[in-house]
N, C-alpha and C positions, 0 to 999 in steps of 0.2 A: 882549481875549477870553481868557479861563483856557486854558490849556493840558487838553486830555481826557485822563483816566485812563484807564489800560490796564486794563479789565477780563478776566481770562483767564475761556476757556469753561470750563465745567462737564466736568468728563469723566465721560463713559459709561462705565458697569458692561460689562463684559466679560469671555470667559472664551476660550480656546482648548486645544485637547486635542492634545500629541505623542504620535500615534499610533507606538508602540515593535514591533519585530521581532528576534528574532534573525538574521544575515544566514544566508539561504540558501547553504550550500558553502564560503564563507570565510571563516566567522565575525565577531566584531566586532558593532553592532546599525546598524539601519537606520531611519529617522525617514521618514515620510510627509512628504510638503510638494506643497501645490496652488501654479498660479501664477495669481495673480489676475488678473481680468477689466482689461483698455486704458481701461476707461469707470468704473471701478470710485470712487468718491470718497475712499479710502482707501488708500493703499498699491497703485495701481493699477499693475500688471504685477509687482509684486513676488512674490518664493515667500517663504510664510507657511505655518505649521502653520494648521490648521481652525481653525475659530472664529468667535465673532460678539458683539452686542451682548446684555446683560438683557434678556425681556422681560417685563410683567407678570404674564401665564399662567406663565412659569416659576417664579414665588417662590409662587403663592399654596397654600391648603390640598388643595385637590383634586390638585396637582401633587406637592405632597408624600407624599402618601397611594400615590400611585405610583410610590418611590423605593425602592429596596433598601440595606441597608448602614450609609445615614449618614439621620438623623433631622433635624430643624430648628436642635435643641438642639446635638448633637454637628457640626452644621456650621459655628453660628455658633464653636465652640472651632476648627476648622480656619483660620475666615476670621474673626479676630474683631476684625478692623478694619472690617470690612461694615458699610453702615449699620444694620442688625435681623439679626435669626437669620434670618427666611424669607428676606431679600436674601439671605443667605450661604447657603442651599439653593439658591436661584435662581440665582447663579453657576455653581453645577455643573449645575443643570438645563439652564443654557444651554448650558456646552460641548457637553452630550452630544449637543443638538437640533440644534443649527448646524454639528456634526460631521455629524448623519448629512444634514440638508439640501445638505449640501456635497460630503460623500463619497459617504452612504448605508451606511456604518455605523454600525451601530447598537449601542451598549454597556447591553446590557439581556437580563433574566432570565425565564425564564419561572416560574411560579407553583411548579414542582417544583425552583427554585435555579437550574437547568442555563442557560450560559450560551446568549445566542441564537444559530444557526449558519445561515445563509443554504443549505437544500437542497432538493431536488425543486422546489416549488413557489414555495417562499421567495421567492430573488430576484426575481421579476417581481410578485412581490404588494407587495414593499416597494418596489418601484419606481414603482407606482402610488401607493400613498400618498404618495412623493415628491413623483410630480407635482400630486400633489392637496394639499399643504402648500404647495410652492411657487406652486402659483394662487390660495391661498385659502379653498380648498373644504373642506377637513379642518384640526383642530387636532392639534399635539401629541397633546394628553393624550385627545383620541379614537380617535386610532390606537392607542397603551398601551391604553386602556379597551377598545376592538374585541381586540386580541390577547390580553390576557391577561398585558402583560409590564410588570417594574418596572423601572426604571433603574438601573444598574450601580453605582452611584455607589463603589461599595467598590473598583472598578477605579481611581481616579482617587486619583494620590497627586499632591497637593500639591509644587510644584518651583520658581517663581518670581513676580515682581509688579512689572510696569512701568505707567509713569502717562506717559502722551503730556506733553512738555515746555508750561509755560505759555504759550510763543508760539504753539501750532498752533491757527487756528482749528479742528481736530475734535481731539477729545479723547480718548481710550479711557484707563480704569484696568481694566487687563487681568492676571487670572490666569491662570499657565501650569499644568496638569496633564500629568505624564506617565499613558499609559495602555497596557498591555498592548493590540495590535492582537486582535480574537477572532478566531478559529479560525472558517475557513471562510466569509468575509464578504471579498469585495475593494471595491476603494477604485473610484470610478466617480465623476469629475469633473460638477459640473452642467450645465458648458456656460453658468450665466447671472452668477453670481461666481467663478467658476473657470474658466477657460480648459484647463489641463493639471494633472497628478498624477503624481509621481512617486516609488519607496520610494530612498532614497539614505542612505548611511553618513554621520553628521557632518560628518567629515574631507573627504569626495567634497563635498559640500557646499559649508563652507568653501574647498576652494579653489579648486571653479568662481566660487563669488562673488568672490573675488580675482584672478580672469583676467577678472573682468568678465561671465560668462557666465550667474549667478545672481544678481537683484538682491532684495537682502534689506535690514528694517530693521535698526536695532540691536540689537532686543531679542530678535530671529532670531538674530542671531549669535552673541550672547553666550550663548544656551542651548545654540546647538549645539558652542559652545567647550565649554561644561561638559561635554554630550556626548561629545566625541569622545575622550576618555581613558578610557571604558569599554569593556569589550571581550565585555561580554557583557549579555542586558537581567536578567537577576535579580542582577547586580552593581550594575546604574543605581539600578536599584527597590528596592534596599537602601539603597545610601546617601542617596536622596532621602526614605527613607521618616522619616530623623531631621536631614533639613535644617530650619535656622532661615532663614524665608524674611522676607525685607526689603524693603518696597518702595524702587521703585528709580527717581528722576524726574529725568531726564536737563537741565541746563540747557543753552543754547544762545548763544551770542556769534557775531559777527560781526567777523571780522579780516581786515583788505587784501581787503576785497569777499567772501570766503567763510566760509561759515558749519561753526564748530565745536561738536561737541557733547562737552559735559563732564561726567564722570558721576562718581557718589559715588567718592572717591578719590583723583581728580585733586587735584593743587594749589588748583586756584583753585575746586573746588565749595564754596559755603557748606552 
């Protein structure tokens, strides 16, 4: 009998968004990070920036039509490794969805520019919607059409690109966006793929994950390494705004029973 070829999965389109702050009273910036749900099929209990998978309502025309900023054309020049232009709109449509699915912020404009600010009434009406996305009952691009609002998308600067290793059976090719956190919108866990929420400084970060206290994947780490040598969020958002971004697909070997992961650079990555 033939020996079976290893077919690797297909990896999923994805996006996630690092929600950015300047820190309150001590300066330095502060990064958002949820800790995901025990039952989660993904990265379960780990602390991850927001984020989720493509879905089809996010790339198509009508979704588009409701974007502020960046166009079909001018998206696919951002991500133009995407498979089509509307895919590479649909990337950013996704962070912004599954950010506020997750947090409940929302990176979006109202018809006069003015960015959106959760007040009076706000909060508990976008709350509803929440719940009414996460049952079913409402779409995205219905609640946009009901409010009156485009998506931010000119908030969202482009900052990194990892591709889950060929051995995992789930796969994600996941784009990182940094994002200015809006003014007057707090972060508010779901409870059904996030468990907790917390804003933390890279460095604070990094080294509860080294005491073992924070468990992250790699491609968590490595952004917040990038992170943690800025000291201010309009110094991050400068120099990310003329990074050359590369994707980045980590291999994986197996020595004396445990498993190493080896990323572009190493010696031995082809």
């Amino acid at each position: 009998m033939d020996d079976e070829v290893f077919v690797p999965a297909v990896p999923r389109d994805a996006a996630s968004l690092i929600l950015l702050r300047d820190a309150p009273r001590k300066g330095g910036i502060e990064v958002l990070m949820l800790k995901r749900s025990e039952s989660s099929d993904f990265a379960a209990s780990m602390h991850v920036f927001p984020g989720g998978g493509v879905e089809e309502q996010d790339c198509g025309e009508e979704m588009a039509a409701l974007c502020h900023g960046l166009n079909v054309v001018q998206a696919s020049l951002l991500l133009p490794d995407a498979s089509s232009p509307e895919r590479a709109l649909g990337i950013l449509v996704a962070g912004i969805r599954e950010t506020f699915e997750e947090t409940g912020i929302l990176l979006a404009r109202e018809l006069s520019g003015r960015l959106l600010s959760c007040r009076e009434e706000t909060p508990s009406r976008f709350a509803y919607y929440r719940r009414e996305l996460q049952e079913g009952r409402i779409s995205f691009r219905d609640m946009l059409e009901k409010e009156n609002l485009r998506l931010a998308l000119d908030r969202l600067v482009y900052f990194a690109h990892w591709i889950t290793p060929e051995i995992s059976p789930v796969r994600y090719d996941t784009r990182f966006f940094l994002a200015p956190a809006p003014p007057g919108q707090d972060a508010r866990h779901d409870d059904l793929e996030a468990t907790d929420h917390l804003w933390i400084s890279p460095s604070q970060a990094l080294e509860r994950c080294r005491e073992g206290k924070l468990a992250m994947l790699p491609p968590t780490v490595s952004n917040l390494m990038d992170l943690a040598r800025f000291s201010c969020l309009e110094e991050v958002l400068a120099y990310a705004a003329g990074r050359n971004v590369r994707a980045v697909m980590p291999r994986v070997s197996l020595e004396d029973g445990r498993v190493r992961l080896i990323l572009p650079g190493d010696a031995d990555h082809s």
